[in-house]
C-alpha positions as CSV (number, residue, x, y, z in Angstrom):
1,X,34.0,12.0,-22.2
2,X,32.8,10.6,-19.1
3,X,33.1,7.1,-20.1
4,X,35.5,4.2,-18.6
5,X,38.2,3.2,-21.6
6,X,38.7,-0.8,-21.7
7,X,35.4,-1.9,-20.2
8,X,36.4,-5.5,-21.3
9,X,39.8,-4.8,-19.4
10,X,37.9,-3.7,-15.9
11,X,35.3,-6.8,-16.1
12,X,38.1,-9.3,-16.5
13,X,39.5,-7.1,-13.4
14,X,36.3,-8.2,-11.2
15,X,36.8,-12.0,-11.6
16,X,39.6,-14.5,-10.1
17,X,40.9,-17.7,-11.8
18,X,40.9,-20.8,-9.6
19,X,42.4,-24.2,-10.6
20,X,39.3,-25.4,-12.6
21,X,37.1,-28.1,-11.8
22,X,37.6,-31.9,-13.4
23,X,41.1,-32.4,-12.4
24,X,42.6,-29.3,-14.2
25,X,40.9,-30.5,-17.8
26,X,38.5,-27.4,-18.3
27,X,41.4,-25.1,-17.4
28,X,40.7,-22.3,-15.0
29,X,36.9,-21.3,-13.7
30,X,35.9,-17.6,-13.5
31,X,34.4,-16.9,-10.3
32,X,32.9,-13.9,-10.2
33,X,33.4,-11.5,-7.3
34,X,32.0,-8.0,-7.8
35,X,28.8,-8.9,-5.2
36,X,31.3,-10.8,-2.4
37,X,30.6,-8.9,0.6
38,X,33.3,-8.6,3.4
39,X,32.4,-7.8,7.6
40,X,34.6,-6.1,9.6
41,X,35.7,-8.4,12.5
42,X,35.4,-6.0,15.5
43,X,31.4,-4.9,14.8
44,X,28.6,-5.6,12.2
45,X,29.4,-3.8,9.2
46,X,29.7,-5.1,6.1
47,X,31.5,-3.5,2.9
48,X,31.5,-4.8,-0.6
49,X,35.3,-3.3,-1.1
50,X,38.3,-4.5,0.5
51,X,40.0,-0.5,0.5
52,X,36.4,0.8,2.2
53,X,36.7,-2.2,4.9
54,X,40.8,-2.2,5.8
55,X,39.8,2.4,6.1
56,X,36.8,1.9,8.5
57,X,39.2,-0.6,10.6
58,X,42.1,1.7,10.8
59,X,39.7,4.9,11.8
60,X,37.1,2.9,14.0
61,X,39.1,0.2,15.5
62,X,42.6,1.6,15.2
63,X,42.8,0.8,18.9
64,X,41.8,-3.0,18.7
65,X,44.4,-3.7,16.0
66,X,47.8,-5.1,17.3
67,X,50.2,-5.5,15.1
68,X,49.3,-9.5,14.0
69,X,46.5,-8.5,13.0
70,X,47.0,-5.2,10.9
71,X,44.3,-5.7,7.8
């Protein structure tokens, strides 16, 4: 009904491989990534999702933004 299909799918979603620690011998680390919070560069809010963050920029600092530094 309500409930998410693949819920081992979407956690494996929330984490990024890096090269692993120990010269590459342990193979790649999990880091987890759901609780990384992001701040907007022109004031002091902070968003926990990238989409949230690059949608306040474009409706609250839409003026501040040249085109180097579109999000």
């Amino acid at each position: 009904m309500g409930r998410v299909k693949n819920i081992a799918e979407k956690k494996k979603k929330a984490h990024i491989y890096s090269g692993g620690g120990g010269g590459g011998t342990k193979g790649p680390e999990r880091v987890d990534k759901r609780n990384e919070e992001k701040q907007c560069p022109f004031c002091d809010r902070i968003f926990k999702q990238d989409e949230r963050l690059k949608n306040h920029i474009k409706k609250k600092h839409s003026e501040e933004v040249t085109e180097g530094q579109a999000a």
